[in-house]
N, CA, C and O atoms as a CHARMM CRD file, in Angstrom:
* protein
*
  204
    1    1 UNK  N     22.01800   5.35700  45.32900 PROA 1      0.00000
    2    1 UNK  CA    23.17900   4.98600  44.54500 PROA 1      0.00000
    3    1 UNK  C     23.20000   5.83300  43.28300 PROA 1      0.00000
    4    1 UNK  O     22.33000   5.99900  42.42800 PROA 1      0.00000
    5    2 UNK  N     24.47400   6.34200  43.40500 PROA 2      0.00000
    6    2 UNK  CA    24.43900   7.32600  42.03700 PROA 2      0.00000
    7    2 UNK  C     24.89600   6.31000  40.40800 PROA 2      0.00000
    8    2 UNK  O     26.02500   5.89900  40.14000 PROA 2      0.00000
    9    3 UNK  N     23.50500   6.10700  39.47100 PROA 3      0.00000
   10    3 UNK  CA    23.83100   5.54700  38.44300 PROA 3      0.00000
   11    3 UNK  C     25.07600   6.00600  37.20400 PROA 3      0.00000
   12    3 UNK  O     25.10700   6.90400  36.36200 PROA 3      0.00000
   13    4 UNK  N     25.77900   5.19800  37.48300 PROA 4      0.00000
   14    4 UNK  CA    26.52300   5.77400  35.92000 PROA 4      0.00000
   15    4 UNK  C     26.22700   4.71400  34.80700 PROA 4      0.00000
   16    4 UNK  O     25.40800   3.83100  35.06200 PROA 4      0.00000
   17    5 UNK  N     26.90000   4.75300  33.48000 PROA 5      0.00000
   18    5 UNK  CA    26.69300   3.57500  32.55900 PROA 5      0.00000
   19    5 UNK  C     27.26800   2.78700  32.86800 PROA 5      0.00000
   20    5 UNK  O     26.71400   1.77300  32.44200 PROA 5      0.00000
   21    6 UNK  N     28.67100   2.37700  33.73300 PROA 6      0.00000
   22    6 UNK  CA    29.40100   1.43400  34.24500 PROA 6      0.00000
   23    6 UNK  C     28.68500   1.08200  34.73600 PROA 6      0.00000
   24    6 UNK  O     28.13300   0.15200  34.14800 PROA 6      0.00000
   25    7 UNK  N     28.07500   1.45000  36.14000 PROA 7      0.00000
   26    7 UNK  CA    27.59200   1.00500  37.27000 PROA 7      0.00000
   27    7 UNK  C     26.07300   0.07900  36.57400 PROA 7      0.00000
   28    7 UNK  O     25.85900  -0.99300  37.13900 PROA 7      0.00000
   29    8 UNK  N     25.32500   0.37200  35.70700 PROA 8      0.00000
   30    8 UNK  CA    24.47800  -0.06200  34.94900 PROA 8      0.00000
   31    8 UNK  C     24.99900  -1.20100  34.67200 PROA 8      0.00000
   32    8 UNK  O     24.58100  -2.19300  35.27000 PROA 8      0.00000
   33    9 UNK  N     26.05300  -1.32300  33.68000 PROA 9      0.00000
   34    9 UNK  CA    26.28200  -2.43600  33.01500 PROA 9      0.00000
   35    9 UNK  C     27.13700  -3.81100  34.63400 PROA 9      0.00000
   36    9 UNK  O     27.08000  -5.04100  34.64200 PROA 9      0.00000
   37   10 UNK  N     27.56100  -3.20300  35.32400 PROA 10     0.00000
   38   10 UNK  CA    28.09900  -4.33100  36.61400 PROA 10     0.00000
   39   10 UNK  C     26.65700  -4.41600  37.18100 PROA 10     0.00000
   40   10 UNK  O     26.76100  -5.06500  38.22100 PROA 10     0.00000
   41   11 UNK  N     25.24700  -4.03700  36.97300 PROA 11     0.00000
   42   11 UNK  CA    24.34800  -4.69500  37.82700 PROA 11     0.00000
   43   11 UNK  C     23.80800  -5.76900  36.71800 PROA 11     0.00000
   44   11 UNK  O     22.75100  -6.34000  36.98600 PROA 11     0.00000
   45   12 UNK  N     24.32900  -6.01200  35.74800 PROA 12     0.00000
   46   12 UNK  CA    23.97400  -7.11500  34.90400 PROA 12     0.00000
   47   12 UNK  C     24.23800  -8.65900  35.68300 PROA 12     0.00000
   48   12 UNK  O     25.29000  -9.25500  35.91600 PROA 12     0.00000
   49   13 UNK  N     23.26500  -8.90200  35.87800 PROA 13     0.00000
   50   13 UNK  CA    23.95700 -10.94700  36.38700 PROA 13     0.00000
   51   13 UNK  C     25.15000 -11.06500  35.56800 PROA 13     0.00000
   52   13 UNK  O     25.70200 -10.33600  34.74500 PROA 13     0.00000
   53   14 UNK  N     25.47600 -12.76800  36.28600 PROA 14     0.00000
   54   14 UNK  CA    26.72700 -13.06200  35.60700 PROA 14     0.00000
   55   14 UNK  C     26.26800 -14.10400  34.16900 PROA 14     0.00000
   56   14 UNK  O     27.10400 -14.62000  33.42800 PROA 14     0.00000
   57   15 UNK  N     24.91700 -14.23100  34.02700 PROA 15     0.00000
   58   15 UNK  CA    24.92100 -14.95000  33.04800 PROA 15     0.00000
   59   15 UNK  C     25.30900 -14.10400  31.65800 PROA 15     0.00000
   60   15 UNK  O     25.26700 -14.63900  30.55000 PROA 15     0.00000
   61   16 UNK  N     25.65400 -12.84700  31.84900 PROA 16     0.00000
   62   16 UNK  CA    25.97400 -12.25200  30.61300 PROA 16     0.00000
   63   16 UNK  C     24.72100 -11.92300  29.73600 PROA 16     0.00000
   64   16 UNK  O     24.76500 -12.39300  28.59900 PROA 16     0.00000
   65   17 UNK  N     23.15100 -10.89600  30.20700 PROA 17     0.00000
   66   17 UNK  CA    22.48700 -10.55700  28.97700 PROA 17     0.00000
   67   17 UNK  C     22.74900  -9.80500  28.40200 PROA 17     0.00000
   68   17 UNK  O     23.83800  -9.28900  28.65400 PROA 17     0.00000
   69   18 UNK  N     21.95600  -9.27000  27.29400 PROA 18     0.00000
   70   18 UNK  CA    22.61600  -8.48500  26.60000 PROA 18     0.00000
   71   18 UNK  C     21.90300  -7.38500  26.97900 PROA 18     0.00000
   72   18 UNK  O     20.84400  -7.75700  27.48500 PROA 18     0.00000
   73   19 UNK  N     22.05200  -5.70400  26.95300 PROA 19     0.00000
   74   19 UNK  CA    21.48100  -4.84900  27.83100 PROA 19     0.00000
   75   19 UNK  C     20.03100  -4.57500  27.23600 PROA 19     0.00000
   76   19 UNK  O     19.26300  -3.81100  27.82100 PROA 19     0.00000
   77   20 UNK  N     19.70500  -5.17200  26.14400 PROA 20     0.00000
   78   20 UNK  CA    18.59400  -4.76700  25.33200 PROA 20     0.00000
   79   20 UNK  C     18.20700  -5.61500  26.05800 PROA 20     0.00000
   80   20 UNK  O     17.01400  -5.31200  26.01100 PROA 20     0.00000
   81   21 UNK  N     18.26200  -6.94800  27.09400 PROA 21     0.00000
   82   21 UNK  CA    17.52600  -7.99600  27.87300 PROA 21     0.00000
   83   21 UNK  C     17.34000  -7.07600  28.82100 PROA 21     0.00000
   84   21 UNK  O     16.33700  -7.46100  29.42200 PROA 21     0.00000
   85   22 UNK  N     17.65900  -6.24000  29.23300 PROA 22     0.00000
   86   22 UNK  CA    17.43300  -5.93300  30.49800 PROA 22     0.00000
   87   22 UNK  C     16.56500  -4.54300  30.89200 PROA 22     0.00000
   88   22 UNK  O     16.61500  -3.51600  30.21500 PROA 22     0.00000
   89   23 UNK  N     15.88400  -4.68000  31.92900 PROA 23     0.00000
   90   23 UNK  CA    15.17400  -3.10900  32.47300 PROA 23     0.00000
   91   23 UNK  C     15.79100  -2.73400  33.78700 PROA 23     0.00000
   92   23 UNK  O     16.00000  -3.51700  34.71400 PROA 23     0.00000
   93   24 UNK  N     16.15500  -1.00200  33.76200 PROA 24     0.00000
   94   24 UNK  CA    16.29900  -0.78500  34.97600 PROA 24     0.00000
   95   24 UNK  C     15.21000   0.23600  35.58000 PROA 24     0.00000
   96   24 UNK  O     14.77200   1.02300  34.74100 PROA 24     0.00000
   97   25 UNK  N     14.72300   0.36000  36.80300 PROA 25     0.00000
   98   25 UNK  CA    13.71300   0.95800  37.27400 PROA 25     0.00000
   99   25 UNK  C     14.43400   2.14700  38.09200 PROA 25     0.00000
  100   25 UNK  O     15.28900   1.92900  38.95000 PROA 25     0.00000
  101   26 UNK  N     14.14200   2.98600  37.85000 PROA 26     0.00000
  102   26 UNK  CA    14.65400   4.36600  38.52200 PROA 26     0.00000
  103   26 UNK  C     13.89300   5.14800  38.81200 PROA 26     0.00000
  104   26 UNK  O     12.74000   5.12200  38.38100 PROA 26     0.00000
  105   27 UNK  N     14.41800   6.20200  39.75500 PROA 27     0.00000
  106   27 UNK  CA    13.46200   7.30700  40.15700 PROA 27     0.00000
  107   27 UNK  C     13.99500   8.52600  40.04500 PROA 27     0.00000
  108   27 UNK  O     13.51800   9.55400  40.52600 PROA 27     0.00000
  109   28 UNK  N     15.21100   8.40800  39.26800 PROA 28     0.00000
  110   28 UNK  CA    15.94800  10.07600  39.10300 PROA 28     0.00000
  111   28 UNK  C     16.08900  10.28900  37.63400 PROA 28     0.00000
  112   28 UNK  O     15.84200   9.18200  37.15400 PROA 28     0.00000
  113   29 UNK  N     16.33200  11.05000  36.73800 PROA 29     0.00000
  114   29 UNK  CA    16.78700  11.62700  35.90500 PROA 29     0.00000
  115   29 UNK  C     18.32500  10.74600  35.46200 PROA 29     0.00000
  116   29 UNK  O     18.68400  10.21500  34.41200 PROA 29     0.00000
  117   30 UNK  N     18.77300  10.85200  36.38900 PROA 30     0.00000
  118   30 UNK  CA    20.40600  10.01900  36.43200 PROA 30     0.00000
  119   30 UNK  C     20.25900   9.23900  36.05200 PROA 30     0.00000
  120   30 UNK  O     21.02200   8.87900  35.15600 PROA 30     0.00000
  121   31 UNK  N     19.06100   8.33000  36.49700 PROA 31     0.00000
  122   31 UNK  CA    19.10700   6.76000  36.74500 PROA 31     0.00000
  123   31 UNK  C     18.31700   6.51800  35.09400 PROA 31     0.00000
  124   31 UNK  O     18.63500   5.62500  34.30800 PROA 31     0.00000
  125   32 UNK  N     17.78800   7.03300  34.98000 PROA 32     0.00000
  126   32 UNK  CA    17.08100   7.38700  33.32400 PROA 32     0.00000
  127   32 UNK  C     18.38400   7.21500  32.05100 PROA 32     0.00000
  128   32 UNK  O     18.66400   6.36200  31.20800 PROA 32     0.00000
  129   33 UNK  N     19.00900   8.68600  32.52500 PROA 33     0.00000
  130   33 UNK  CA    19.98400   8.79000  31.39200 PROA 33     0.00000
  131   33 UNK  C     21.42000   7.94200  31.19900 PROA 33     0.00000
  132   33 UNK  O     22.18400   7.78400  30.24700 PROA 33     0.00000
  133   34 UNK  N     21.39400   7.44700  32.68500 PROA 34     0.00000
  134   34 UNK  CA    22.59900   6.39600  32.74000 PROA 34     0.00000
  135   34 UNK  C     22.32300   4.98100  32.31200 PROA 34     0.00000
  136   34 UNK  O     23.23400   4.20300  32.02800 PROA 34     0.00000
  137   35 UNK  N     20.90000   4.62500  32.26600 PROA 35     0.00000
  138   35 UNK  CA    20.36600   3.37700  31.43800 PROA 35     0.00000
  139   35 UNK  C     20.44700   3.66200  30.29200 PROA 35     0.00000
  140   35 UNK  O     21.28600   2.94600  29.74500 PROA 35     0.00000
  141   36 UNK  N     19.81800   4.62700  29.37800 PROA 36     0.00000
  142   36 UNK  CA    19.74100   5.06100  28.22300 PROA 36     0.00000
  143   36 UNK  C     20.99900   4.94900  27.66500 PROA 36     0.00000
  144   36 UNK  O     21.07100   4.32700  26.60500 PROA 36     0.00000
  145   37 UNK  N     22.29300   5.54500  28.27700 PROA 37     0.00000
  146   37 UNK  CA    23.87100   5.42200  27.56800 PROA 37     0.00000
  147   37 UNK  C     24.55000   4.00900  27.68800 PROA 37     0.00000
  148   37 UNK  O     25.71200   3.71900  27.40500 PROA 37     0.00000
  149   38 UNK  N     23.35000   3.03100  28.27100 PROA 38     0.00000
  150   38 UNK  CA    24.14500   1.64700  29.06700 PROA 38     0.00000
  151   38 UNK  C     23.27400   0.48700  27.82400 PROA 38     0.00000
  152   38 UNK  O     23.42300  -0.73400  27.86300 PROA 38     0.00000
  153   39 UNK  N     22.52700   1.10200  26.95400 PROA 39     0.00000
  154   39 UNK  CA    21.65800   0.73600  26.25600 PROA 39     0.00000
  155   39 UNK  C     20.90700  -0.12600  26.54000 PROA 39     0.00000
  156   39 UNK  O     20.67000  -1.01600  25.72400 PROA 39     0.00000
  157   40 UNK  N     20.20400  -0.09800  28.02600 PROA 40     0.00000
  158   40 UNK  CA    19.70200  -0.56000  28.68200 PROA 40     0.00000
  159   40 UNK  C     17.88900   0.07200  29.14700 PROA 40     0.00000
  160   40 UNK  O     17.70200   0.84600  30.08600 PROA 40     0.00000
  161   41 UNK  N     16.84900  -0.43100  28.32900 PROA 41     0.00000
  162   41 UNK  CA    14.98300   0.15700  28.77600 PROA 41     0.00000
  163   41 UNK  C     15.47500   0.35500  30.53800 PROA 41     0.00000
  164   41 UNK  O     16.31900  -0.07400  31.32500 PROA 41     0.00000
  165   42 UNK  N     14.10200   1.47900  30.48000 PROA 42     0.00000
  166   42 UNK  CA    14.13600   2.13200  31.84200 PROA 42     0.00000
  167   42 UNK  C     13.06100   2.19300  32.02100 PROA 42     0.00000
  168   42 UNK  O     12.51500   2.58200  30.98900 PROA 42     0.00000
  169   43 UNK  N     12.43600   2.03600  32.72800 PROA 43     0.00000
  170   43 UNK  CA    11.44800   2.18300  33.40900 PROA 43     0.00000
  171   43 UNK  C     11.05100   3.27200  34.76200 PROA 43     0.00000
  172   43 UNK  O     10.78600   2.79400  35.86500 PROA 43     0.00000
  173   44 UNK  N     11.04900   4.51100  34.55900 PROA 44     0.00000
  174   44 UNK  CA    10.69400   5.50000  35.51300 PROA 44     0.00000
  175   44 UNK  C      9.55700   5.53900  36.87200 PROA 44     0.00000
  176   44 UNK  O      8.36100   5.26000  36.95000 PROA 44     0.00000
  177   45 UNK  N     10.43700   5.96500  37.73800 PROA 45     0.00000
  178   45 UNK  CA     9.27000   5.71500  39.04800 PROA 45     0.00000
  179   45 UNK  C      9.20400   7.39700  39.65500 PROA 45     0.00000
  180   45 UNK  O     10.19000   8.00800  40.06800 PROA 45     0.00000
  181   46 UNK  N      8.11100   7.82200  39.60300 PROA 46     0.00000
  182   46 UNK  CA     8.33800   9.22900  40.77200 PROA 46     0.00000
  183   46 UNK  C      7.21800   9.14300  42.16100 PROA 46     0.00000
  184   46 UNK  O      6.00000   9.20800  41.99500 PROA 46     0.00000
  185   47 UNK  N      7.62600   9.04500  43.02200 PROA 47     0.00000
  186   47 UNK  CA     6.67100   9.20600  43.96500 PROA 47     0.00000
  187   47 UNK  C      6.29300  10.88400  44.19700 PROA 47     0.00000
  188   47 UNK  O      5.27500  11.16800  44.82800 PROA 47     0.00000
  189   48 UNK  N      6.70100  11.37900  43.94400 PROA 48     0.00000
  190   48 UNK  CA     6.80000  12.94600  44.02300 PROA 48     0.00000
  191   48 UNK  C      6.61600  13.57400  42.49900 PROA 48     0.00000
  192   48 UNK  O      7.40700  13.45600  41.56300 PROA 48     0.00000
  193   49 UNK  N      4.99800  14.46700  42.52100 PROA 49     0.00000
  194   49 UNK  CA     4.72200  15.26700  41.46300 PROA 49     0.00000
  195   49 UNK  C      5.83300  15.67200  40.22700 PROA 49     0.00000
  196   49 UNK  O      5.95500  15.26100  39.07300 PROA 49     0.00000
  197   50 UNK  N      6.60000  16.70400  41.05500 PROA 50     0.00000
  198   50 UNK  CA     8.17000  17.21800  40.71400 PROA 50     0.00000
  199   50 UNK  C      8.91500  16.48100  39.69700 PROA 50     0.00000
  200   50 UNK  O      9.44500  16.77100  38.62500 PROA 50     0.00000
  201   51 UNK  N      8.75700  15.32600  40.47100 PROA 51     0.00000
  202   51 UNK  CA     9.36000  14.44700  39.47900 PROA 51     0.00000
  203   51 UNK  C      9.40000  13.66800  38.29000 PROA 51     0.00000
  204   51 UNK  O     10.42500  13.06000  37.98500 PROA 51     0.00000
């Protein structure tokens, strides 16, 4: 799934947190910088060196 900051902020539940409540776990660059603009902690995964 390609992350954008929208797409970040619609995987929020419906209880409404606030994005500083929330972590997203990614494994791309995308998924990094599209949390970061969603003002949302990230948490990075690489299974691959490269990455």
């Amino acid at each position: 799934m390609n992350r954008t900051r929208r797409s970040c902020r619609q995987l929020r539940p419906s209880c409404d947190p606030k994005p500083a409540d929330c972590t997203l776990i990614g494994d791309s660059l995308t998924d990094v910088g599209a949390a970061w603009a969603a003002g949302i902690s990230v948490i990075g995964y690489a299974d691959q060196a490269w990455k």
